[in-house]
ChimeraX commands (.cxc) that place a marker at each C-alpha (Angstrom):
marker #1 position -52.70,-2.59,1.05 radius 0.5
marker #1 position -54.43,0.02,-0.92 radius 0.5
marker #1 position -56.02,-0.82,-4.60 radius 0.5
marker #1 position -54.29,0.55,-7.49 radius 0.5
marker #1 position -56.64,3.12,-9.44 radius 0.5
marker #1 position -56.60,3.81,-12.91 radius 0.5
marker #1 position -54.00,7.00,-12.53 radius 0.5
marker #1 position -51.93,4.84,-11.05 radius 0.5
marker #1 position -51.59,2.35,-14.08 radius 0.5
marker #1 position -51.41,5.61,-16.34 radius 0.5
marker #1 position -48.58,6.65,-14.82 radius 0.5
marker #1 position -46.72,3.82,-13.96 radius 0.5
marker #1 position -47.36,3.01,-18.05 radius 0.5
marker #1 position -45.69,6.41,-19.13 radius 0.5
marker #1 position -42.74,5.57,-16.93 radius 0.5
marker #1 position -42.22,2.64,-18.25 radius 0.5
marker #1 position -43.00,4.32,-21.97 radius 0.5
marker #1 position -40.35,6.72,-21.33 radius 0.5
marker #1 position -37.90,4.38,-19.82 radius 0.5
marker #1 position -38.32,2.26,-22.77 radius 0.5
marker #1 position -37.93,5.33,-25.26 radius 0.5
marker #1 position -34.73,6.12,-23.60 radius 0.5
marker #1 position -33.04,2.26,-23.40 radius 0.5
marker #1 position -34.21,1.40,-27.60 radius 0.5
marker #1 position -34.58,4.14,-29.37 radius 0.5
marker #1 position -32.01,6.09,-31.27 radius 0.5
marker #1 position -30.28,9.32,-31.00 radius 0.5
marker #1 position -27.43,12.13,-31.33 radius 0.5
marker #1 position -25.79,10.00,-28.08 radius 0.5
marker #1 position -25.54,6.91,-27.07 radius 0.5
marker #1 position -24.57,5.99,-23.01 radius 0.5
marker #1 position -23.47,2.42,-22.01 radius 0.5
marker #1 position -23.40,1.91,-18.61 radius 0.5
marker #1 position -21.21,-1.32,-17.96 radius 0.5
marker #1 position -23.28,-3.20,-15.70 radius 0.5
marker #1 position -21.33,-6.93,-15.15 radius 0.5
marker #1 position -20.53,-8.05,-11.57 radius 0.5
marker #1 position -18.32,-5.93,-11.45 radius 0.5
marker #1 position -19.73,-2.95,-12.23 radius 0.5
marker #1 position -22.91,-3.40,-10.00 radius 0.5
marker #1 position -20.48,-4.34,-7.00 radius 0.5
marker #1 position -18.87,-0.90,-7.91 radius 0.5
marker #1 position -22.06,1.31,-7.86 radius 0.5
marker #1 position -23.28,1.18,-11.13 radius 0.5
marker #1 position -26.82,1.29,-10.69 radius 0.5
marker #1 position -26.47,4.32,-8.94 radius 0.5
marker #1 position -24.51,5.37,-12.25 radius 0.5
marker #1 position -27.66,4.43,-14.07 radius 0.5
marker #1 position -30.18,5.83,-11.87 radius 0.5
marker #1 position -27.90,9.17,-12.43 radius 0.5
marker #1 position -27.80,9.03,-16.31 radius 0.5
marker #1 position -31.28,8.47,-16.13 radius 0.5
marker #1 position -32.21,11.44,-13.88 radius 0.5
marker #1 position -29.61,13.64,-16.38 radius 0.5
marker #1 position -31.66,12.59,-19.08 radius 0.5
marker #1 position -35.21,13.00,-17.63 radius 0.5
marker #1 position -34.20,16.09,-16.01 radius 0.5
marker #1 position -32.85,17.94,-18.82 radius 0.5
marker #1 position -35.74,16.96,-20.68 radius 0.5
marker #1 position -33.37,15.19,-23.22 radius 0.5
marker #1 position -34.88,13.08,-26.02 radius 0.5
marker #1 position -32.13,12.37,-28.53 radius 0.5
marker #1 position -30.04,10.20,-25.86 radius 0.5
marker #1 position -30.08,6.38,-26.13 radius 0.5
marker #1 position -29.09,4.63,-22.45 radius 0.5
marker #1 position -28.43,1.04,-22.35 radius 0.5
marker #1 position -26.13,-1.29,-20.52 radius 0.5
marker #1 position -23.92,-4.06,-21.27 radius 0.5
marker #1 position -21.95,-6.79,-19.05 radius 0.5
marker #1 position -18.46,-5.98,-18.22 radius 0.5
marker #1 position -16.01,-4.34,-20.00 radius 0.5
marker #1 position -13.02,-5.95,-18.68 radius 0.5
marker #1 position -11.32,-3.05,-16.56 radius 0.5
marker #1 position -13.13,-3.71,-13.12 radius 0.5
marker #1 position -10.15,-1.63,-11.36 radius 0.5
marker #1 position -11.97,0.84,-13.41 radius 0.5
marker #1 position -15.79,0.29,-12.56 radius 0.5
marker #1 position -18.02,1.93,-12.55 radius 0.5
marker #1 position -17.89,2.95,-15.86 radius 0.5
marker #1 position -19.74,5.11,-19.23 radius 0.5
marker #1 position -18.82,4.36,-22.62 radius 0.5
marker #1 position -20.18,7.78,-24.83 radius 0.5
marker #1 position -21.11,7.60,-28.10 radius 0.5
marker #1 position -22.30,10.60,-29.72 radius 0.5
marker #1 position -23.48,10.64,-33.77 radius 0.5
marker #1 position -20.48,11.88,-36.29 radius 0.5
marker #1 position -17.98,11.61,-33.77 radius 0.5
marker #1 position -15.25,9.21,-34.72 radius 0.5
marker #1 position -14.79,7.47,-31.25 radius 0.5
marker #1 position -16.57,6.60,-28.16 radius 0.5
marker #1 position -14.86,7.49,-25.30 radius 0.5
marker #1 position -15.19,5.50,-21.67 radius 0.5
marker #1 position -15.11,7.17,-18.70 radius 0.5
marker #1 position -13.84,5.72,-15.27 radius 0.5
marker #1 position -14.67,5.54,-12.05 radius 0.5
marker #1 position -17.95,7.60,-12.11 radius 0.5
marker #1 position -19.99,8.90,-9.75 radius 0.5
marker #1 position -23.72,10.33,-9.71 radius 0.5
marker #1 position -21.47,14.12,-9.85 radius 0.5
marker #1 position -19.12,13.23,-12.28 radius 0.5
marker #1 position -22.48,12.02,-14.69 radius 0.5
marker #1 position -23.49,15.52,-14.14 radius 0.5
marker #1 position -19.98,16.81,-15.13 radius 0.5
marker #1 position -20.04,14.28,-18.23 radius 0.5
marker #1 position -23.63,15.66,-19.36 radius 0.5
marker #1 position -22.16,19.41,-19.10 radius 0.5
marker #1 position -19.59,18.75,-20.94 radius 0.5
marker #1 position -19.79,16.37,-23.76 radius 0.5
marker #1 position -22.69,15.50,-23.88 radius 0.5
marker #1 position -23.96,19.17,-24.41 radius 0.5
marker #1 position -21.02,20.97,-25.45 radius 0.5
marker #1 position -19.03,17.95,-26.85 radius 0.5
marker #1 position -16.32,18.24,-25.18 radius 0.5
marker #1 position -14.51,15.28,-23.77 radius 0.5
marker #1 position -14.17,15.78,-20.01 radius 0.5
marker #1 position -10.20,14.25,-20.35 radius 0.5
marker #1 position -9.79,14.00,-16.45 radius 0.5
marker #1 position -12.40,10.78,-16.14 radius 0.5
marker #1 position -11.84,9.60,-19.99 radius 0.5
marker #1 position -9.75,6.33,-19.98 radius 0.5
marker #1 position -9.64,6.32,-23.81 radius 0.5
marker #1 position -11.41,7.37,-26.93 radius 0.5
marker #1 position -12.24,4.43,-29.14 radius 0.5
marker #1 position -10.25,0.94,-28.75 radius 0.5
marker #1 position -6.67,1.78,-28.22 radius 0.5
marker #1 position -5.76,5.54,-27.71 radius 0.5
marker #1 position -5.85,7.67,-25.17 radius 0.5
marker #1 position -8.56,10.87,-25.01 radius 0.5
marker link #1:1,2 radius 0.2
marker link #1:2,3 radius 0.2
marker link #1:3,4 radius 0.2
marker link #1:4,5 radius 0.2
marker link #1:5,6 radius 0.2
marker link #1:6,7 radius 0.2
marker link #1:7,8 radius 0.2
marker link #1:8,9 radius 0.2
marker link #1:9,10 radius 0.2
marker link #1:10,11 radius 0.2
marker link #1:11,12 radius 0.2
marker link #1:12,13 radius 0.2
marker link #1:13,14 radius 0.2
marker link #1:14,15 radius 0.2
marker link #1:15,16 radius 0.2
marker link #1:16,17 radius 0.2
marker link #1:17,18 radius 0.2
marker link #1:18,19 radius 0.2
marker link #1:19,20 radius 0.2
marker link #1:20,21 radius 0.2
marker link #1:21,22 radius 0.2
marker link #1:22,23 radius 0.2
marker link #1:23,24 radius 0.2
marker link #1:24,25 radius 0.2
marker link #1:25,26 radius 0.2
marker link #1:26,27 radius 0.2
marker link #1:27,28 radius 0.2
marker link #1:28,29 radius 0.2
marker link #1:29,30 radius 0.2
marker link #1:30,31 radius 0.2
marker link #1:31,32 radius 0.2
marker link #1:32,33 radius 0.2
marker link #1:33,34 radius 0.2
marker link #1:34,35 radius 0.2
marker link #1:35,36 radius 0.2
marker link #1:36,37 radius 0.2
marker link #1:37,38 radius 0.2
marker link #1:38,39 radius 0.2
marker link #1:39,40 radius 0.2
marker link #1:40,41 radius 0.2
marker link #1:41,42 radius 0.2
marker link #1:42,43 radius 0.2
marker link #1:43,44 radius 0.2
marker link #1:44,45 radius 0.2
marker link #1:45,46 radius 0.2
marker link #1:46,47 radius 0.2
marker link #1:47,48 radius 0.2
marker link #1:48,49 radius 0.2
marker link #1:49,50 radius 0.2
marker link #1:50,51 radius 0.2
marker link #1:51,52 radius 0.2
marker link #1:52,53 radius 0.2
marker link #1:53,54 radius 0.2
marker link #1:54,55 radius 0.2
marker link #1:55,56 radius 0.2
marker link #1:56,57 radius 0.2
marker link #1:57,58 radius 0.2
marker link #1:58,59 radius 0.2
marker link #1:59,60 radius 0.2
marker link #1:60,61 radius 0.2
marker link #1:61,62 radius 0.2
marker link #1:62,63 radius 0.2
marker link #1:63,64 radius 0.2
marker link #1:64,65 radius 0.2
marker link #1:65,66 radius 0.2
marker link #1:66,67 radius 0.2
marker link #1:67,68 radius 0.2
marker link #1:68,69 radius 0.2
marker link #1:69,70 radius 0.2
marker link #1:70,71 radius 0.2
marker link #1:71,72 radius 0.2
marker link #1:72,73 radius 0.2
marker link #1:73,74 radius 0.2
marker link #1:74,75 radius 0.2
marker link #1:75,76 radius 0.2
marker link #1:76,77 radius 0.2
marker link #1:77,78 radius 0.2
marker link #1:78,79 radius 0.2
marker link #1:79,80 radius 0.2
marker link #1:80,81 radius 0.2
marker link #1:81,82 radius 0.2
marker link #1:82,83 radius 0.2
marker link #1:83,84 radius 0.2
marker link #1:84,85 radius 0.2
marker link #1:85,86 radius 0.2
marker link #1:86,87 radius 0.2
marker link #1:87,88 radius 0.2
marker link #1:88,89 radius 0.2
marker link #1:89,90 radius 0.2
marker link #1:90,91 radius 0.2
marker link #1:91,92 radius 0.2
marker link #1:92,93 radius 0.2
marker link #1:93,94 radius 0.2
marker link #1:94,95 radius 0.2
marker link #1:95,96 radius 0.2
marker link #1:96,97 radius 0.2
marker link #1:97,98 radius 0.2
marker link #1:98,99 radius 0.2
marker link #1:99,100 radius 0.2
marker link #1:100,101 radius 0.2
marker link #1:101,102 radius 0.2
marker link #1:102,103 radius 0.2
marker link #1:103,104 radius 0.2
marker link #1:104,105 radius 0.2
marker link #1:105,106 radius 0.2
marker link #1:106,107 radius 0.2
marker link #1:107,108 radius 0.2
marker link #1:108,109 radius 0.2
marker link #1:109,110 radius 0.2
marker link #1:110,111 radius 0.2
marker link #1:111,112 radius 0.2
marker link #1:112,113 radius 0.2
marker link #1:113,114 radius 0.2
marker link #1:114,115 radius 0.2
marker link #1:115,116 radius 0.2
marker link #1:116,117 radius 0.2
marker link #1:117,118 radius 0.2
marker link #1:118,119 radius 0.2
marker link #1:119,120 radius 0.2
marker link #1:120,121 radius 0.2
marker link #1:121,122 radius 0.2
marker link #1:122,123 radius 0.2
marker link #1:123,124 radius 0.2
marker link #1:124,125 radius 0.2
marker link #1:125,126 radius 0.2
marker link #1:126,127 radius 0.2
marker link #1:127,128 radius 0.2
view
């Protein structure tokens, strides 16, 4: 097994910094990737590993990511909630897939627009 060098620990540390930065700190949006059984069973870690690779990729630093256990739909899994700052609702989208996350990012989370074809509902009760 080879040693681990110095650049290796730098750049497993900014990783980790960034991956950090994105799950706690705060920002225009906020993505909740429902992550109980399941949602995992359902592919949401590939959801996550998408969102994350939106983020990164787009070189986007005003996006909170963060997960939570389920969200009581699991006909509906995987599944986003998406909360963006001064917007009166979040809205959850359904079923997703690593291309839909790309639509979602296009669409509201750049252009704020609610993608209505995935969205379940926008806040608690009513439908996007």
């Amino acid at each position: 097994m080879p040693k681990i060098t110095i650049a290796d620990l730098s750049k497993i540390r900014e990783r980790t910094l960034r991956t950090n930065t994105l799950r706690e700190g705060a920002g225009r949006v906020k993505i909740t990737v429902h992550m109980g059984t399941c949602g995992i069973a359902a592919g949401a870690r590939d959801i996550m590993s998408a969102v994350l690779h939106e983020v990164e990729s787009r070189n986007l630093n005003d996006i909170l990511v963060t997960n939570s256990g389920c969200a009581g739909l699991c006909s509906k899994e995987p599944m986003i909630t998406v909360e963006v700052k001064n917007e009166p609702a979040p809205v959850k989208y359904i079923l997703m897939t690593p291309e839909k996350i790309k639509k979602v990012f296009d669409s509201h989370i750049i252009k704020g627009q609610i993608l209505k074809e995935f969205a379940l509902a926008a806040g608690s009760e009513t439908t996007a």
